[in-house]
C-alpha positions in Angstrom: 0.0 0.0 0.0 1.6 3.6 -1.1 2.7 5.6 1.9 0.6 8.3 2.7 3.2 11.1 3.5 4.6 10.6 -0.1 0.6 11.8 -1.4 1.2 14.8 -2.2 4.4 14.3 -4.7 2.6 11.8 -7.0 -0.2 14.2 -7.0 2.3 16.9 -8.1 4.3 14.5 -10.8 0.5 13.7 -12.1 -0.1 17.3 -12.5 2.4 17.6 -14.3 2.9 14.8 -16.1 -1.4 16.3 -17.3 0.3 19.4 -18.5 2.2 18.2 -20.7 -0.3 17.2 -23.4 -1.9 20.8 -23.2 1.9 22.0 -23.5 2.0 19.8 -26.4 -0.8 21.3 -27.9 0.1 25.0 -27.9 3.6 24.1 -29.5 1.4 22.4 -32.2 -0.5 25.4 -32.5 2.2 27.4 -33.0 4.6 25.5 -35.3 1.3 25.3 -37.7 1.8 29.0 -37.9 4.9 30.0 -37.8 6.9 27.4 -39.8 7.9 28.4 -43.2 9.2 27.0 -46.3 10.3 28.1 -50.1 12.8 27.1 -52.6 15.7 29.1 -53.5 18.7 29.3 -55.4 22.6 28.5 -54.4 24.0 28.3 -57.2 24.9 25.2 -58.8 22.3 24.4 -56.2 18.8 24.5 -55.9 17.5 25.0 -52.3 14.6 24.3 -49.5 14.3 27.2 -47.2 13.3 27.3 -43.9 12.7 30.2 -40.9 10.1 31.0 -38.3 8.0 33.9 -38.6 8.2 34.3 -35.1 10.5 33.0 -31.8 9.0 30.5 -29.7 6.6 32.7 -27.6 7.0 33.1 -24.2 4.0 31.5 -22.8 5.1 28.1 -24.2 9.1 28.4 -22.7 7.0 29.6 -19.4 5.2 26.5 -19.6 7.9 23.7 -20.1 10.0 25.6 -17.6 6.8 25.3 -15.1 7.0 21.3 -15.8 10.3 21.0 -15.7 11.4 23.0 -12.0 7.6 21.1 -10.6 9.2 17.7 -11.7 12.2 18.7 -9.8 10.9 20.4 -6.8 9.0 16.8 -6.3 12.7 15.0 -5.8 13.7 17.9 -3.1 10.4 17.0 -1.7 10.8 13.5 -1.4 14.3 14.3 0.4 12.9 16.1 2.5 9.7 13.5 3.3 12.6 10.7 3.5 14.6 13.0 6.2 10.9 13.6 8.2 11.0 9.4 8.7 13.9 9.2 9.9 13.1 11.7 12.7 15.0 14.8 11.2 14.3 17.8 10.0 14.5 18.9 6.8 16.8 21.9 6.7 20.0 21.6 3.9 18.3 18.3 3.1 18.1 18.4 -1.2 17.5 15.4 -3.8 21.6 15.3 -4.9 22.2 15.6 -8.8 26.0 16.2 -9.1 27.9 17.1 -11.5 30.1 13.6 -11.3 30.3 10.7 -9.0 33.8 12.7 -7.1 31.2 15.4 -6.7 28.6 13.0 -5.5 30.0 11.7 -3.0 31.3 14.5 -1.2 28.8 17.5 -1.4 26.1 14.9 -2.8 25.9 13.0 0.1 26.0 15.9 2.8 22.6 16.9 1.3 21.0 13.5 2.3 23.0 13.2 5.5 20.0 13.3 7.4 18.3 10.1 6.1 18.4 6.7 6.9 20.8 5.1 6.0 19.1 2.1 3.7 17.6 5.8 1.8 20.9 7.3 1.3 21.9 4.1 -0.4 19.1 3.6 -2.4 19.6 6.8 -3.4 23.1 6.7 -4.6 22.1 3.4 -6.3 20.8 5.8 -8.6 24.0 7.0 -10.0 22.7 10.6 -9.8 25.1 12.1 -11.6 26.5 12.9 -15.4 27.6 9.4 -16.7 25.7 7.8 -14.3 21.7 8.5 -14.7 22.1 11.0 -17.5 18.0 11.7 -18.0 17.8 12.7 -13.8 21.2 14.8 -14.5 19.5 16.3 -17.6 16.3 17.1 -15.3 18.7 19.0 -13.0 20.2 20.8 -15.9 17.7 21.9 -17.6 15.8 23.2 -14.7 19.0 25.3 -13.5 18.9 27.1 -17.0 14.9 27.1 -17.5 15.1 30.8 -17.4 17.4 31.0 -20.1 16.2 30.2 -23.5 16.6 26.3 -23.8 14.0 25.6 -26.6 14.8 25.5 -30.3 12.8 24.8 -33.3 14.8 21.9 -36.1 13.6 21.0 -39.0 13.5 17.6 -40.2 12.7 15.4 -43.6 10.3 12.6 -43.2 10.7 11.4 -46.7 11.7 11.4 -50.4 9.5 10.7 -53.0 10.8 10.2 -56.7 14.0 11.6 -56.5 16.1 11.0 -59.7 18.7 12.9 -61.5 21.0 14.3 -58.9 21.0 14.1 -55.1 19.9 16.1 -52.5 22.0 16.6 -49.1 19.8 17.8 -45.9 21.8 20.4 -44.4 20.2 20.7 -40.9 19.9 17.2 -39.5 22.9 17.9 -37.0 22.7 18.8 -33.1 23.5 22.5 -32.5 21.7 23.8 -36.0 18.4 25.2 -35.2 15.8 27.3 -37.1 15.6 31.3 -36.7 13.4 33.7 -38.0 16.1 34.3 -40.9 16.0 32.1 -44.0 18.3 29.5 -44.1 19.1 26.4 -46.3 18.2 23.3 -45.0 18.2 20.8 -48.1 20.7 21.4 -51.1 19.5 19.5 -54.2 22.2 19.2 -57.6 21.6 20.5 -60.8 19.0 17.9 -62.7 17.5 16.8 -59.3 13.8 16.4 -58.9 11.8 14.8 -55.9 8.9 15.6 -53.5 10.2 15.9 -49.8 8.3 15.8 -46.8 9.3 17.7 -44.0 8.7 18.2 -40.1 9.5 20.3 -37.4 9.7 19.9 -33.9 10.4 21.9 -30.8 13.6 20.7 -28.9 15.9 21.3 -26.6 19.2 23.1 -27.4 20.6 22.1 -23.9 22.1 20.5 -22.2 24.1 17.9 -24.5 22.4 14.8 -23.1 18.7 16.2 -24.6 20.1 18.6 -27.1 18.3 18.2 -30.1 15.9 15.5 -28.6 11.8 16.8 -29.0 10.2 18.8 -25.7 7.2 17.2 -25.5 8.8 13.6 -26.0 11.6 14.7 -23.0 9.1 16.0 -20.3 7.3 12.6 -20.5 10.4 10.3 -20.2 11.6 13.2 -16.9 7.9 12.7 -15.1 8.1 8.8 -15.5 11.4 8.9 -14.3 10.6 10.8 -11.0 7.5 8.6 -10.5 10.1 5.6 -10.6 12.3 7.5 -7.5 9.2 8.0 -5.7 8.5 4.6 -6.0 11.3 3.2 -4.8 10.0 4.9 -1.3 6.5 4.1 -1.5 6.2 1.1 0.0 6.1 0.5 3.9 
């Protein structure tokens, strides 16, 4: 039977794990919009375009960011819970994400001094650190620089119908090369070269380097089963 002090943080990671859908949605919305594409020339070349005809709005980094620091604040929580059982209080008690196991196990483990010991080592089993349990170290990134601007638009090709002729290379398939509101090449096609190309875009992450690239929406849901999974591991009597 799931503890009852631990309520209130599935509660939180179900709230949030809800919002992502609706987060989902707006991104949707605005990609539909604002997602543009013509051919060009680059001589010898013939090109496909791309740009936005606006930045990512606000509301929707606001959003994700919201998601990301409430999946996060439910780890510190569930410290904190742990630290209550064992009779403590909870100040300087913190989930530890560090930024390698040397770092870990010096000021990682001073933040869950205060809990039993079986919790501190189910904890560390976790490897929560870069190189160990790089989607938890990515959650602690990404929430540190949530008010920084970590969302990126990419463009991608689905497929290519009838090409023949020539070739055509697609130039922004590669981490680190994002969409702006300035045209920009994305597929080069040689002289001769005809086809029909499908393409998609996606909102991602532009940091850090262990989601860079990878799509929001498809992120957030692997961080909020990942910190039901934690919680889990303390929910049982």
């Amino acid at each position: 039977m799931p503890r009852d002090d631990l309520r209130e943080l599935r509660e939180r990671v179900e709230y949030c794990r809800n919002e992502i859908p609706r987060l989902a949605s707006a991104l949707k919305a605005y990609s539909d919009q604002h997602f543009q594409l013509r051919e060009a020339m680059h001589p010898p070349h013939r090109a496909v375009e791309a740009r936005l005809a606006a930045q990512i709005p606000v509301h929707c980094r606001e959003h994700a960011g919201q998601i990301i620091n409430g999946l996060r604040a439910c780890l510190d929580g569930l410290a904190c819970r742990l630290a209550e059982r064992n009779g403590q209080t909870t100040d300087q008690v913190y989930f530890p994400v560090s930024k390698d196991l040397k770092s870990f196990g010096s000021d990682g483990r001073k933040k869950i001094k205060k809990l039993h010991q079986d919790d501190q080592d189910k904890i560390a089993a976790l490897s929560p650190f870069r190189g160990g349990d790089d989607l938890l170290f990515a959650l602690h990134e990404v929430d540190k620089k949530r008010k920084h601007n970590i969302l990126a638009a990419s463009a991608g090709m689905n497929a290519g119908q009838g090409l023949s002729n020539g070739y055509a290379d697609f130039t922004l398939g590669m981490p680190g090369k994002q969409l702006t509101t300035d045209w920009q090449p994305i597929m080069l096609m040689g002289p001769g070269t005809h086809g029909r190309f499908n393409f998609s875009f996606d909102i991602v992450f532009s940091e850090p380097q262990e989601i860079a690239g990878r799509r929001v929406v498809d992120v957030l849901g692997q961080f909020s089963g990942r910190v039901s999974d934690i919680i889990g591991l303390f929910d049982s009597p």
